[in-house]
PDB file of N, CA, C and O in Angstrom, chain B, residues numbered from 101:
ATOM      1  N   UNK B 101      82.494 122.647 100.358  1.00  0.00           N
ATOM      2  CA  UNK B 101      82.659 123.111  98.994  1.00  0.00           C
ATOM      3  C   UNK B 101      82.410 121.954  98.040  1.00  0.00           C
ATOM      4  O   UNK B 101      82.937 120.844  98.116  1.00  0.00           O
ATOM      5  N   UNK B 102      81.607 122.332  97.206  1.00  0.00           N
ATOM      6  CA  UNK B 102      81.105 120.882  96.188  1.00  0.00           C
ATOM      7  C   UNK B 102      82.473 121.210  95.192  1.00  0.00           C
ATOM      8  O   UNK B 102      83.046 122.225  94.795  1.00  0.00           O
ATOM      9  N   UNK B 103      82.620 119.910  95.055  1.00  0.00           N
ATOM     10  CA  UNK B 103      83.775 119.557  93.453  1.00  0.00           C
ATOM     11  C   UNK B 103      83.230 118.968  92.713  1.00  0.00           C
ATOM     12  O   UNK B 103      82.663 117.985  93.191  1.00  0.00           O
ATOM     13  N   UNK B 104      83.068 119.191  91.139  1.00  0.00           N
ATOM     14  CA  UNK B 104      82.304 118.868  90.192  1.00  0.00           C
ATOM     15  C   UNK B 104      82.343 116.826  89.970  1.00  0.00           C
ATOM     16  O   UNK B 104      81.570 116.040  89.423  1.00  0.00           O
ATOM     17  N   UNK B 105      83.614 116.663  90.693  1.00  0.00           N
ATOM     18  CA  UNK B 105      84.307 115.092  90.060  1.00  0.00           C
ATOM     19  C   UNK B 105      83.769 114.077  91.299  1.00  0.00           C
ATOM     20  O   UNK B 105      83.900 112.854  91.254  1.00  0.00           O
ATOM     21  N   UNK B 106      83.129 114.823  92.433  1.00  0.00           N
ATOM     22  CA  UNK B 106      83.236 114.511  94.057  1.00  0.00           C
ATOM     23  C   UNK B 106      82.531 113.081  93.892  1.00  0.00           C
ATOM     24  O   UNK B 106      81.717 112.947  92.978  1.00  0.00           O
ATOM     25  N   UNK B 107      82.774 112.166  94.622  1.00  0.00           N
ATOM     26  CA  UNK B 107      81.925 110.975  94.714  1.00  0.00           C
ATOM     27  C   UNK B 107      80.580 111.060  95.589  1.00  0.00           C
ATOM     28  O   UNK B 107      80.591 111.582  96.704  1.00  0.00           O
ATOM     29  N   UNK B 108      79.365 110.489  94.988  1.00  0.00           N
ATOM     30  CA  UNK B 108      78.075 110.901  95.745  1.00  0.00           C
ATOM     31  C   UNK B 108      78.071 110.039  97.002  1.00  0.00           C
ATOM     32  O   UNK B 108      78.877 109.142  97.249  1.00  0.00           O
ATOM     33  N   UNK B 109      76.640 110.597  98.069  1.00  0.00           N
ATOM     34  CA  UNK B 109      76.831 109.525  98.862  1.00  0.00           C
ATOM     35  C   UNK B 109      76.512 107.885  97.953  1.00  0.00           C
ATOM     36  O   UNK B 109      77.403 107.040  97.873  1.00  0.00           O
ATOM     37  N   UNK B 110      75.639 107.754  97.570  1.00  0.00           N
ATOM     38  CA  UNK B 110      75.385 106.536  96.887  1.00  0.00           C
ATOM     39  C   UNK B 110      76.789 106.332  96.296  1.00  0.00           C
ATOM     40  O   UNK B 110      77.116 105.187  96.607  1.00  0.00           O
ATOM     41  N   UNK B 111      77.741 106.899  95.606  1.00  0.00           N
ATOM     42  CA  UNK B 111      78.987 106.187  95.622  1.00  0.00           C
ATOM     43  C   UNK B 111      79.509 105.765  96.374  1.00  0.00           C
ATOM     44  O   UNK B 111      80.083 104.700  96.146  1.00  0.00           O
ATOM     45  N   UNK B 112      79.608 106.493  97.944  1.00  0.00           N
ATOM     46  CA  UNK B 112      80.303 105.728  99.280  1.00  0.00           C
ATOM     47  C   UNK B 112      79.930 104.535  99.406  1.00  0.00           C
ATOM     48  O   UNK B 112      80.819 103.702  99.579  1.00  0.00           O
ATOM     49  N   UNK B 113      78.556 104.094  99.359  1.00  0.00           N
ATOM     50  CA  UNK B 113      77.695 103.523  99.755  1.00  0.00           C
ATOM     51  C   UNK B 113      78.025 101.970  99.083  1.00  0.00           C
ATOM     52  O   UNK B 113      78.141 100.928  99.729  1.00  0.00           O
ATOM     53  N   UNK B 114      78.118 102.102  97.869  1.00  0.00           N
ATOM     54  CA  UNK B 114      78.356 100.998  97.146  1.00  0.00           C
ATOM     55  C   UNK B 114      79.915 100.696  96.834  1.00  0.00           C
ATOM     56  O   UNK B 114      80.411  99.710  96.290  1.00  0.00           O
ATOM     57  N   UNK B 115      80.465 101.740  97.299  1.00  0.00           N
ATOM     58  CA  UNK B 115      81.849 101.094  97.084  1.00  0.00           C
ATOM     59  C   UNK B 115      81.669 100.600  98.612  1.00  0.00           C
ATOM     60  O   UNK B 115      80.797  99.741  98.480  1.00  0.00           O
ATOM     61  N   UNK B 116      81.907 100.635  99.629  1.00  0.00           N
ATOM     62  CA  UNK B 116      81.837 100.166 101.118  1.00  0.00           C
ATOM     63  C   UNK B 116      81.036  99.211 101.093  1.00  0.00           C
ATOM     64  O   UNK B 116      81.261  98.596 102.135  1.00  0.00           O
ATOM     65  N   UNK B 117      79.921  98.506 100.324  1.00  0.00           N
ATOM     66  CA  UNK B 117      79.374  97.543 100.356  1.00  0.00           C
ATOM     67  C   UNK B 117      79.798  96.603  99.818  1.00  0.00           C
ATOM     68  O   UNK B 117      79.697  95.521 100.396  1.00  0.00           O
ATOM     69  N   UNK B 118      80.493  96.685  98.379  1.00  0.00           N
ATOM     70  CA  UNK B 118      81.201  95.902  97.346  1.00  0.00           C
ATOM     71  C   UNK B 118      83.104  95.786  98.464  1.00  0.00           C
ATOM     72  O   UNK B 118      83.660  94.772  98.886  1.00  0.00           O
ATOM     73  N   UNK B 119      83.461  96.964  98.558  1.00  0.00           N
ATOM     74  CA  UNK B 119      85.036  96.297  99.746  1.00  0.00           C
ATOM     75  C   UNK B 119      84.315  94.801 100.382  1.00  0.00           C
ATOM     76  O   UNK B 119      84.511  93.631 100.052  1.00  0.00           O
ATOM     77  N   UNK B 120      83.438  95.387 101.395  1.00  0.00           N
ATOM     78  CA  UNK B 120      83.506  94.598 102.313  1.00  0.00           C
ATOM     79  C   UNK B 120      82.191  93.226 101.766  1.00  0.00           C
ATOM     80  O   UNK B 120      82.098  92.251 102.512  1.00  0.00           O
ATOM     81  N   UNK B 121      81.752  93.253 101.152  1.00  0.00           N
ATOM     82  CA  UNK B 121      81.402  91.584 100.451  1.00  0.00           C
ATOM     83  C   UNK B 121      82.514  91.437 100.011  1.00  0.00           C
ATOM     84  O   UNK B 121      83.169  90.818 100.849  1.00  0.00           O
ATOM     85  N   UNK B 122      83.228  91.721  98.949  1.00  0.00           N
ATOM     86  CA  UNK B 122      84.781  91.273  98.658  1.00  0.00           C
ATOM     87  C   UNK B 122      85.394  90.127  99.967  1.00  0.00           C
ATOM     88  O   UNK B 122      85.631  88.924 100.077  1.00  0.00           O
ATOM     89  N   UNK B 123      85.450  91.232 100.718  1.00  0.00           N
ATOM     90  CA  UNK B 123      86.139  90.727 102.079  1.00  0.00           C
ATOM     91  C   UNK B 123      85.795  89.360 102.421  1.00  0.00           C
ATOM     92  O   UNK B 123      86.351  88.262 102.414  1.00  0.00           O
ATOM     93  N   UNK B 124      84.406  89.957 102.794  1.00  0.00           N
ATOM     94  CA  UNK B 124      83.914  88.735 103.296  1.00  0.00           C
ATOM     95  C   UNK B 124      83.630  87.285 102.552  1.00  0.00           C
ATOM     96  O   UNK B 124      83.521  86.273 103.244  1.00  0.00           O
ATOM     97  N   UNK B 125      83.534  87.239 101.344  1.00  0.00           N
ATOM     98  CA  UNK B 125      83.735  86.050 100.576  1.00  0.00           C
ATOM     99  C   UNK B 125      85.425  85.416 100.161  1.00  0.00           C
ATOM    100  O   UNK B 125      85.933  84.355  99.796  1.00  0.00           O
ATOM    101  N   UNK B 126      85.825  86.748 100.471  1.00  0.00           N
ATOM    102  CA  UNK B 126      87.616  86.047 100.431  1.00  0.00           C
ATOM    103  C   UNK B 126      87.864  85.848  99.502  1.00  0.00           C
ATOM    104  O   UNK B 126      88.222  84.739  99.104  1.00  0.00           O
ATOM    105  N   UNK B 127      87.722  87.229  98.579  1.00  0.00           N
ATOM    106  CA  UNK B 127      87.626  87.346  97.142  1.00  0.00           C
ATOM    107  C   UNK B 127      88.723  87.317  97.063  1.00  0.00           C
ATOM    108  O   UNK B 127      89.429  87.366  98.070  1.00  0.00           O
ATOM    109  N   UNK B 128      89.468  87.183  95.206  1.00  0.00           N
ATOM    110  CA  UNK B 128      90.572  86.935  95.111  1.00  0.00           C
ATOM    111  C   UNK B 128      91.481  88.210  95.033  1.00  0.00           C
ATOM    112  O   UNK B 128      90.808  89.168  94.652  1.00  0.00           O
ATOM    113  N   UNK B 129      92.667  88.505  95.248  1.00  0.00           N
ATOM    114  CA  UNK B 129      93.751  90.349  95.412  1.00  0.00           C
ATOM    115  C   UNK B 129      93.258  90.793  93.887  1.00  0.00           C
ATOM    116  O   UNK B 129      93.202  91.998  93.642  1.00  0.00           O
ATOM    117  N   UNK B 130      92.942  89.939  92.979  1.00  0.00           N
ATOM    118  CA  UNK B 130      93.253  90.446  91.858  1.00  0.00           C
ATOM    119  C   UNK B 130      91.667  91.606  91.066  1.00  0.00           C
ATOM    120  O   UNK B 130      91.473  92.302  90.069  1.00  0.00           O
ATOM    121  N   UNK B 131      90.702  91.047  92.641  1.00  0.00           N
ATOM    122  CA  UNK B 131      89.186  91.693  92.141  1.00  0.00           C
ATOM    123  C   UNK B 131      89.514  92.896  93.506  1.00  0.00           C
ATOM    124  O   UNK B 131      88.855  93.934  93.448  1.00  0.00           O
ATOM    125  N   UNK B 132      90.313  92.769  94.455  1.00  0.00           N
ATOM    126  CA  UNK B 132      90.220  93.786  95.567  1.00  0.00           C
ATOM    127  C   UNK B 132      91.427  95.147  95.739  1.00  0.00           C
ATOM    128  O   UNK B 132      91.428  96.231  96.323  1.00  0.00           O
ATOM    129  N   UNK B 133      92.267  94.485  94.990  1.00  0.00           N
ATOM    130  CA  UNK B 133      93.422  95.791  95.502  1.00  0.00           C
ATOM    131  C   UNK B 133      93.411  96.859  94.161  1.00  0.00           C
ATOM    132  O   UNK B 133      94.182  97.819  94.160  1.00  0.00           O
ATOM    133  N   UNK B 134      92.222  96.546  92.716  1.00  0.00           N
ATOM    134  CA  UNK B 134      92.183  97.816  92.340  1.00  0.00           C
ATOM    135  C   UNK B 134      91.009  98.977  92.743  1.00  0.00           C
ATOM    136  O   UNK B 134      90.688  99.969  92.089  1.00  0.00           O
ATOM    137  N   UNK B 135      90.493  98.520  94.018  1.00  0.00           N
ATOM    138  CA  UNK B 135      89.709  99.649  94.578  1.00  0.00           C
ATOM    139  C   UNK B 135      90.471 100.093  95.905  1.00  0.00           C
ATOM    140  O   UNK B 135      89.920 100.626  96.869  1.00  0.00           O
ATOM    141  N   UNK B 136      92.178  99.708  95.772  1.00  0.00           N
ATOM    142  CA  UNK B 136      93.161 100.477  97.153  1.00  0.00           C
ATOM    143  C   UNK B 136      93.272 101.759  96.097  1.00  0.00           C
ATOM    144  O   UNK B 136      92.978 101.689  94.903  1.00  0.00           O
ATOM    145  N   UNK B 137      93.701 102.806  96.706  1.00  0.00           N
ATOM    146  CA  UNK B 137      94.179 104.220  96.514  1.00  0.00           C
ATOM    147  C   UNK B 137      95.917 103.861  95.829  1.00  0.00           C
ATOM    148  O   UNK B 137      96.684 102.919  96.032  1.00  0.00           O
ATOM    149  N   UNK B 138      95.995 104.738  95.223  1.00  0.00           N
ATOM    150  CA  UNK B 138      97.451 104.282  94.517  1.00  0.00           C
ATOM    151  C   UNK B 138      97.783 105.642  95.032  1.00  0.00           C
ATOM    152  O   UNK B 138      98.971 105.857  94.795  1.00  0.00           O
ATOM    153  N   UNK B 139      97.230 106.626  95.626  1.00  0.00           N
ATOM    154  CA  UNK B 139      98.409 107.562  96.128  1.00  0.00           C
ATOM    155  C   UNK B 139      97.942 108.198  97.367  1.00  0.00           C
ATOM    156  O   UNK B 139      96.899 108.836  97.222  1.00  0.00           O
ATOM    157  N   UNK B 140      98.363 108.191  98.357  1.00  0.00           N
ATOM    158  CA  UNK B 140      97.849 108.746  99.577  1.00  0.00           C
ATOM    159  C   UNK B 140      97.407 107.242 100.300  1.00  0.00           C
ATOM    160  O   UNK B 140      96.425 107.405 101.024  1.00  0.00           O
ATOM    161  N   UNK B 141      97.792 106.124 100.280  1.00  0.00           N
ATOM    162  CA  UNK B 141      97.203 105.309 100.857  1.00  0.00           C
ATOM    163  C   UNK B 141      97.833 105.171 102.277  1.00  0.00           C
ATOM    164  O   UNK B 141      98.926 105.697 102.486  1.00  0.00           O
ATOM    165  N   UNK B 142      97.201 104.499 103.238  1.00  0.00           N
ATOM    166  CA  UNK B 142      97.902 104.244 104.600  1.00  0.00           C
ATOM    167  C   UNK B 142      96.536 103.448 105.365  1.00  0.00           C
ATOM    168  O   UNK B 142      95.527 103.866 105.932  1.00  0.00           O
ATOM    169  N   UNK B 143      96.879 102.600 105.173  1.00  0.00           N
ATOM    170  CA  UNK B 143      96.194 101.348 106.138  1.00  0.00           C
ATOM    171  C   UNK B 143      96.957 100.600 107.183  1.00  0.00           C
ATOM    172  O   UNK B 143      97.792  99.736 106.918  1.00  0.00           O
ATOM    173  N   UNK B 144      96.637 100.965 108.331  1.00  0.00           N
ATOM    174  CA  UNK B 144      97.166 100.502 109.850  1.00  0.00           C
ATOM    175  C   UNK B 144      96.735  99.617 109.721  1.00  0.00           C
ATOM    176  O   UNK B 144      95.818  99.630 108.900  1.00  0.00           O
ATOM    177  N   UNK B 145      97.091  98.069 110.487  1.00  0.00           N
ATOM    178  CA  UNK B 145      96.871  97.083 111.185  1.00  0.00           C
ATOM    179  C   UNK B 145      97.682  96.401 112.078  1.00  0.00           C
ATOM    180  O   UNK B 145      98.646  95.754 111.669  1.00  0.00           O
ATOM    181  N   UNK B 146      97.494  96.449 112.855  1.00  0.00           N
ATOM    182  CA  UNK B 146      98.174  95.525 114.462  1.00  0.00           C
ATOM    183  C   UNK B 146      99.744  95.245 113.710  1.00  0.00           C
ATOM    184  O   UNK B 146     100.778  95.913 113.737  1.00  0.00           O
ATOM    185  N   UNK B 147      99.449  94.137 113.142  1.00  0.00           N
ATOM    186  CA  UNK B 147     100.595  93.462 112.513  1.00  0.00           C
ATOM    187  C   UNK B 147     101.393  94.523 111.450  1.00  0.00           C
ATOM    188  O   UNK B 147     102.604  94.399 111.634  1.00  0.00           O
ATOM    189  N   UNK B 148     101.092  95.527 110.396  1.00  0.00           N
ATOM    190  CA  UNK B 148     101.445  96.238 109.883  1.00  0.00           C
ATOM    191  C   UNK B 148     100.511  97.654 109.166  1.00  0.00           C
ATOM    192  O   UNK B 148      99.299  97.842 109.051  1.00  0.00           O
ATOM    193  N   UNK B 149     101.956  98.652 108.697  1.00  0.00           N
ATOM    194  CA  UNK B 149     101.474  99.882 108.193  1.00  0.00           C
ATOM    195  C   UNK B 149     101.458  99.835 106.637  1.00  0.00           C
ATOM    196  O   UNK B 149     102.409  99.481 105.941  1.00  0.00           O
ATOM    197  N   UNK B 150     100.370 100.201 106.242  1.00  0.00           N
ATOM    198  CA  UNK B 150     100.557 100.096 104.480  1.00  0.00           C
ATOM    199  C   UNK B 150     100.444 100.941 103.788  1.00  0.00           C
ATOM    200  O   UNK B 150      99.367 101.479 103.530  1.00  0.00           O
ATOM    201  N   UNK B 151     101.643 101.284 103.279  1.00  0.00           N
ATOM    202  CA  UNK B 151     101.520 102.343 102.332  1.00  0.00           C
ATOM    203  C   UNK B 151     101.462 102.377 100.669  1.00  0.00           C
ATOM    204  O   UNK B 151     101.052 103.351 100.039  1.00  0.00           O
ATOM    205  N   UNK B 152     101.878 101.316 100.153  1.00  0.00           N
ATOM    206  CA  UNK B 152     101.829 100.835  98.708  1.00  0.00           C
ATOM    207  C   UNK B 152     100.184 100.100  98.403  1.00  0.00           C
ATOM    208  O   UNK B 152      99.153  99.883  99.041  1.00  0.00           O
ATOM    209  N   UNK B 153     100.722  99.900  97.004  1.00  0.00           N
ATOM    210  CA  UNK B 153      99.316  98.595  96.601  1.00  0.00           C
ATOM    211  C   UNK B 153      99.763  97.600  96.680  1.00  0.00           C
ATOM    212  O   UNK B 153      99.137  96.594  97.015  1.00  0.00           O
ATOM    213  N   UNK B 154     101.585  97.661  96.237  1.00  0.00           N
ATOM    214  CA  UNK B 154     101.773  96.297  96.627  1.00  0.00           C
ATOM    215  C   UNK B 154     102.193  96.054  98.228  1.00  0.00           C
ATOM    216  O   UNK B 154     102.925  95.109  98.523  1.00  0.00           O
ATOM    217  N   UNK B 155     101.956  96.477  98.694  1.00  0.00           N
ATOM    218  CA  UNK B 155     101.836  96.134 100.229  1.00  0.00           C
ATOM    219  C   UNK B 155     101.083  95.457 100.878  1.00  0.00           C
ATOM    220  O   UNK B 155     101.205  94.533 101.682  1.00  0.00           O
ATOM    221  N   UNK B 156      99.490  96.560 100.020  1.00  0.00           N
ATOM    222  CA  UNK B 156      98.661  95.789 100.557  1.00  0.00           C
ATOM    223  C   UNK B 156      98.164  94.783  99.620  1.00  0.00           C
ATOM    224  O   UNK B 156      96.998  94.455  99.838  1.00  0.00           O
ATOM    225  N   UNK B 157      98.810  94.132  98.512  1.00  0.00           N
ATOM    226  CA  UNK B 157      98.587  93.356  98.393  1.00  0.00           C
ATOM    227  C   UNK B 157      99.197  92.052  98.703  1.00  0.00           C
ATOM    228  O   UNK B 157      98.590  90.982  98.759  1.00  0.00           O
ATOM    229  N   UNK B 158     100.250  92.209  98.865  1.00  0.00           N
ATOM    230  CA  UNK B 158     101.015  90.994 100.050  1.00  0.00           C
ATOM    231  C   UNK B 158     100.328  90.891 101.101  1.00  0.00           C
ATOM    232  O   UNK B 158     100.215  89.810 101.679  1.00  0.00           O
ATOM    233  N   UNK B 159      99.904  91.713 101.416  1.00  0.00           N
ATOM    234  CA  UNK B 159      99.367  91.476 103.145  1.00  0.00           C
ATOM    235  C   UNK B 159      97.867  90.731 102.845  1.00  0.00           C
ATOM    236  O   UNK B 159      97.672  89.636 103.373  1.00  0.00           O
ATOM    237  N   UNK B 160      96.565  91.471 101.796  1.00  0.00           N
ATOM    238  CA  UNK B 160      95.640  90.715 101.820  1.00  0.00           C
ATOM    239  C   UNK B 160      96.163  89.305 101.235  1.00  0.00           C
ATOM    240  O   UNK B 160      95.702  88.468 102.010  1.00  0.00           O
ATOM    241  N   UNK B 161      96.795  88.745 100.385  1.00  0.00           N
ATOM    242  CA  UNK B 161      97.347  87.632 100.143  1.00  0.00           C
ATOM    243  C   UNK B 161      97.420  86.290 101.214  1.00  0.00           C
ATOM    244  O   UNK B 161      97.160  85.087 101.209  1.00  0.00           O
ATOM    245  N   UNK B 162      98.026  87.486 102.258  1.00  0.00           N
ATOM    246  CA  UNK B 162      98.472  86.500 103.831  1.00  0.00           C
ATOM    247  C   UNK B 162      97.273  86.016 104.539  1.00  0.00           C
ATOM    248  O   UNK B 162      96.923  84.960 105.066  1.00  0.00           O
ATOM    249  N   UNK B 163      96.635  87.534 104.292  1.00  0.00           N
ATOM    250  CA  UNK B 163      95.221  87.093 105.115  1.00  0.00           C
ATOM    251  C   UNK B 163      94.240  85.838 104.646  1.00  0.00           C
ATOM    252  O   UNK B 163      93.521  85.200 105.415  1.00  0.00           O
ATOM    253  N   UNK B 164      94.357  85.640 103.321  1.00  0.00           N
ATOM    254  CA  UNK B 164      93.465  85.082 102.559  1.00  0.00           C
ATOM    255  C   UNK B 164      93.858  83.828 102.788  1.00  0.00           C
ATOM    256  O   UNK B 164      93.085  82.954 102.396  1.00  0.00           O
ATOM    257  N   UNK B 165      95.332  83.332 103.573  1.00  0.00           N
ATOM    258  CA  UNK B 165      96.289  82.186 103.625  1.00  0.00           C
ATOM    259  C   UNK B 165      95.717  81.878 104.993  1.00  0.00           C
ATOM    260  O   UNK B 165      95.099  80.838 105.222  1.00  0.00           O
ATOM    261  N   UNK B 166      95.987  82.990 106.055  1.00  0.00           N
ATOM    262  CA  UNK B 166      95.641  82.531 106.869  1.00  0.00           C
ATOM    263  C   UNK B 166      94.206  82.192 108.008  1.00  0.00           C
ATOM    264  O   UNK B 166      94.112  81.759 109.156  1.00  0.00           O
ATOM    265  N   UNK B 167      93.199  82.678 106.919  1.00  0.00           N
ATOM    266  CA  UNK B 167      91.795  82.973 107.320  1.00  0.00           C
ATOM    267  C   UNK B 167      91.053  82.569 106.207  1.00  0.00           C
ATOM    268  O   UNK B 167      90.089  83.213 105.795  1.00  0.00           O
ATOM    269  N   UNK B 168      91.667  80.994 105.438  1.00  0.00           N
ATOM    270  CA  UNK B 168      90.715  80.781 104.594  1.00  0.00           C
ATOM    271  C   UNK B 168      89.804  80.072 104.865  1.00  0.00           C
ATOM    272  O   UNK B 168      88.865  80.147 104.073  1.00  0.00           O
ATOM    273  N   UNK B 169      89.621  78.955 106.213  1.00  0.00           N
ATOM    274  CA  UNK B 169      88.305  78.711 106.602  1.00  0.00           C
ATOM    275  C   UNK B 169      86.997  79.045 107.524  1.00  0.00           C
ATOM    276  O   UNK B 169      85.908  78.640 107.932  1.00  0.00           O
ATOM    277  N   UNK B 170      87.932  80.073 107.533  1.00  0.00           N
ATOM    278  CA  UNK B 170      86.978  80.747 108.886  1.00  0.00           C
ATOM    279  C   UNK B 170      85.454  81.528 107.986  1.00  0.00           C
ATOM    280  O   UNK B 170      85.498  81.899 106.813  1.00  0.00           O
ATOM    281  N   UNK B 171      84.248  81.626 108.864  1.00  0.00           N
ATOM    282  CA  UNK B 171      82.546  81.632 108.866  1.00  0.00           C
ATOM    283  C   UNK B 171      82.408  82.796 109.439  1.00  0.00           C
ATOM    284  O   UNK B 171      81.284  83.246 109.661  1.00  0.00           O
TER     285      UNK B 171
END
């Protein structure tokens, strides 16, 4: 069923490209956690479950602490 508001594929596309360069340059929380979901969110990882923004923004925080020289 189409929804008039729906995101295109070319929206997937470039938001999933822009997350993950983010990522990978080890951008700063303050350019990455306003493209987290503020309602319905839930991101698993080994170490923890995330359900807030500020969750996950403590957690990318950690990551960024503990994976800042890594290639």
């Amino acid at each position: 069923m189409w929804a008039p508001n729906a995101p295109t594929e070319h929206d997937a596309r470039d938001f999933v490209y822009r997350w993950f360069r983010l990522l990978d340059t080890h951008a700063p929380a303050e350019q990455v956690v306003p493209l987290v979901a503020e309602d319905g969110l839930r991101m698993q990882f080994p170490e923890a479950t995330l359900t807030t923004v500020g969750q996950f923004a403590d957690w990318y925080r950690g990551v960024l602490e503990a994976f800042f020289d890594e290639v």
